[in-house]
N, C-alpha and C positions, 0 to 999 in steps of 0.2 A: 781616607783618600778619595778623592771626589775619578769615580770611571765614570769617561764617556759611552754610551752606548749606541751608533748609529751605524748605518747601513751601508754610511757616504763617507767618502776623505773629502776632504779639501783643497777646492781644486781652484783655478784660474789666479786671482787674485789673493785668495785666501788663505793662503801661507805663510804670501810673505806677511799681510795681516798679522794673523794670529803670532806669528814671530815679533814684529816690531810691536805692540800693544802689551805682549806678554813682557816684554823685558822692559819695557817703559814702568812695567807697574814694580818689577823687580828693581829698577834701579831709583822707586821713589817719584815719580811723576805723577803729579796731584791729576792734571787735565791731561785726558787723551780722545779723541774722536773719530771712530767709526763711519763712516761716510759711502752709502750705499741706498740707490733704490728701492721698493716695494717689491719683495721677491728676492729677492740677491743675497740670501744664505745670511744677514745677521747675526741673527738669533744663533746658526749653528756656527757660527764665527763665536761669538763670546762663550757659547758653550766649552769649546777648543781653549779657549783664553782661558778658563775657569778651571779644565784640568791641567793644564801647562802650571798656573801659576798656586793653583792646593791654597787658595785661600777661600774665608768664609768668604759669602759674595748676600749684597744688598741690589739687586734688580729693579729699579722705581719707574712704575710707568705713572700718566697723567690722568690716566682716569682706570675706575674696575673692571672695563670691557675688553683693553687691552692687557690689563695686570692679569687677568683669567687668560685669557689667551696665551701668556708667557709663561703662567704657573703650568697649564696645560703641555707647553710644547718642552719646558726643562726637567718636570716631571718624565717625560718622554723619552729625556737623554739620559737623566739619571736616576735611575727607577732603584740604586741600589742607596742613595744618598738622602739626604735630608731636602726635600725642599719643601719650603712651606709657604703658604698665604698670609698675608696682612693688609687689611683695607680696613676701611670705615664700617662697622659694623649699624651702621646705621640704614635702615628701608626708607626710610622716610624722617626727616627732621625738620620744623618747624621752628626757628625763633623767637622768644616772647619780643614780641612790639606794642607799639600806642599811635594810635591813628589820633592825632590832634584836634582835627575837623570834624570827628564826631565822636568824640570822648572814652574810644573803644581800647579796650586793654584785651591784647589777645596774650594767651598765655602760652609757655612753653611747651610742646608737645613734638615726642620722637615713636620711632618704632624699633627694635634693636633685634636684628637678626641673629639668632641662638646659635646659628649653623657658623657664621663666619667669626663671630666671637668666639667660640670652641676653636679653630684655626689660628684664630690672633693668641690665643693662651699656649698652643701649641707650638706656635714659631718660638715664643719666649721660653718656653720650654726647653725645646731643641735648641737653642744659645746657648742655653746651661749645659745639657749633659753630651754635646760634641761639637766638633769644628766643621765637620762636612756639612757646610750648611748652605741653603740658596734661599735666601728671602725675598718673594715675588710681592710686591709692596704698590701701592698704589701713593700720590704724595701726601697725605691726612698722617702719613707714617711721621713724620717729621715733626707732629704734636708732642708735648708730653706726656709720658705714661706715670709719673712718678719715680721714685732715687729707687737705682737696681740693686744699689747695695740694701735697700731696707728689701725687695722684693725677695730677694737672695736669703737674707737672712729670716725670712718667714717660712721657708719651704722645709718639709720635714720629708726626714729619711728615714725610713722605716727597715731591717732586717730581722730573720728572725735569728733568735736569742740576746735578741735586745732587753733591758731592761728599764720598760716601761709601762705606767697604767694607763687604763684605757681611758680614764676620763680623763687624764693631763693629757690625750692627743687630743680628747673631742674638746676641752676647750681649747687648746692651739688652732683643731681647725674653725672655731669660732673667729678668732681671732685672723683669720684667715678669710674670713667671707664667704665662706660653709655655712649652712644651716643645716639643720636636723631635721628631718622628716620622714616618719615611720612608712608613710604611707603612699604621696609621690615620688618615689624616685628617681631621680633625674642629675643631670651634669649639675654639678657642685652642691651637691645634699649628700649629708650620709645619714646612717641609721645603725642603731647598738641592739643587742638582745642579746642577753646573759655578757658570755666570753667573746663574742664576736663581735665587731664592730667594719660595717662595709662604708666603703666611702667610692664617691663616683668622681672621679678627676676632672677639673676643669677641660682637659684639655683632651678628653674623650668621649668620642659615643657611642660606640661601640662596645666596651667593656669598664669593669668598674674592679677596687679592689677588697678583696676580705682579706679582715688582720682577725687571725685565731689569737685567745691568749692563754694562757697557763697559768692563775693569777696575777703575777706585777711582769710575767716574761713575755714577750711573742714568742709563741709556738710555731704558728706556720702563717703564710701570705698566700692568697692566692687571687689570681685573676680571672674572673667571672661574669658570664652575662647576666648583666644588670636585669632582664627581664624574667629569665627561668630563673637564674641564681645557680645555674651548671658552671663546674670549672673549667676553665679555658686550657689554666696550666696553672705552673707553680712558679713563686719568685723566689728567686734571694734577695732581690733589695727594690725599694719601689721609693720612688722620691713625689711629693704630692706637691703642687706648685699652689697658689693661693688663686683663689676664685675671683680677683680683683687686680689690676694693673698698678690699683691707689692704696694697697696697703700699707700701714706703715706701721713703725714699733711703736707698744705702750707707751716708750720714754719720751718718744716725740711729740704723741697726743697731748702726754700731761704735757709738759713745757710748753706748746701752743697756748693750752689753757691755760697755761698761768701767765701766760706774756700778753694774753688777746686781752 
């Protein structure tokens, strides 16, 4: 259930608003428009709209200085709820060109921000595991990410007194756009030693998980800081999302290659 949290009712205008918008969207009306000045309570107008009408909600603003700004203030109002970021994880990008006139071939070159890509894996995340959801989006959102039913079906679920080995998860999370790395630790690498197998979710930085095993069973889960290796807490059930947006299944790949 999406709660509003603010300080303020809705006052002047904003009533009848939020009434006539809310039931537009309850009775199926594709276009509806909002129409208010710089200052004039928008933003806490659709927030009102959002808990009236308990659906996921898509926020798209036209560029990342405004979609920060939005993520910032619905954050604000529902500090109990999901709301996530999505923008261009891109600092900098460069398309490859060819200057004609002096036979120059410039080649491809980006920079990919760690921080807002962690965010983008996160939103996708939160689609999966609830409805209370706010996705503050900038329009780059509207590319494709790849088929979410193969996304979906990459993601592993992990409980304990499960029955499985540890290397049939670490190559799953290969197949997943994990790498293994003893030594770096960092968002989307895991690392094994003996019974233990830790893995750091794409979609956090904060904490990372330990899968205990028993030989072929899990024993225990726990959630831990990736840098000391202290536990946080304990899970029962932890779902790892894939470290890539373009994942797709084996069957896919092969049949590509065999039709290319």
């Amino acid at each position: 259930m999406f709660k509003l949290h603010s300080e303020y009712k809705p006052t002047g205008d904003q009533p009848a608003a939020i009434k006539q918008l809310s039931d537009g969207i309850k009775q199926g009306k594709k276009y509806q428009t909002l129409l208010g000045v710089t200052g004039s309570g928008k933003t806490f107008t659709m927030a009102n709209i959002i808990q009236q009408v308990q659906k996921p909600t898509l926020v798209l603003a036209h560029n990342k200085t405004l979609a920060g700004q939005l993520y910032s203030e619905f954050k604000e109002f529902f500090p109990e709820n999901n709301v996530e970021y999505f923008v261009s994880y891109y600092d900098y990008y460069q398309p490859e060109a060819y200057i004609a006139s002096s036979d120059t071939y410039i080649e491809k070159d980006a920079s990919i921000n760690d921080e807002i890509d962690k965010l983008r894996h996160s939103a996708t995340a939160a689609l999966f595991e609830t409805r209370d959801v706010i996705i503050v989006a900038s329009v780059s959102c509207i590319y494709g990410l790849g088929d979410p039913i193969d996304y979906e079906h990459m993601i592993v679920s992990l409980r304990p007194g499960m029955k499985k080995e540890r290397n049939e998860i670490m190559k799953k999370l290969v197949t997943m756009q994990y790498s293994r790395n003893e030594l770096d630790f960092k968002r989307g690498t895991f690392r094994a030693k003996g019974d233990i197998l830790e893995i750091y979710p794409s979609d956090e930085s904060e904490s990372a998980i330990r899968v205990e095993f028993w030989g072929d069973e899990i024993e225990k889960i726990s959630e831990i800081n990736p840098l000391t290796g202290k536990v946080i807490a304990t899970r029962n059930h932890v779902m790892i999302f894939p470290n890539s947006h373009y994942v797709t299944t084996s069957d896919k790949m092969e049949r590509a290659i065999r039709n290319y």
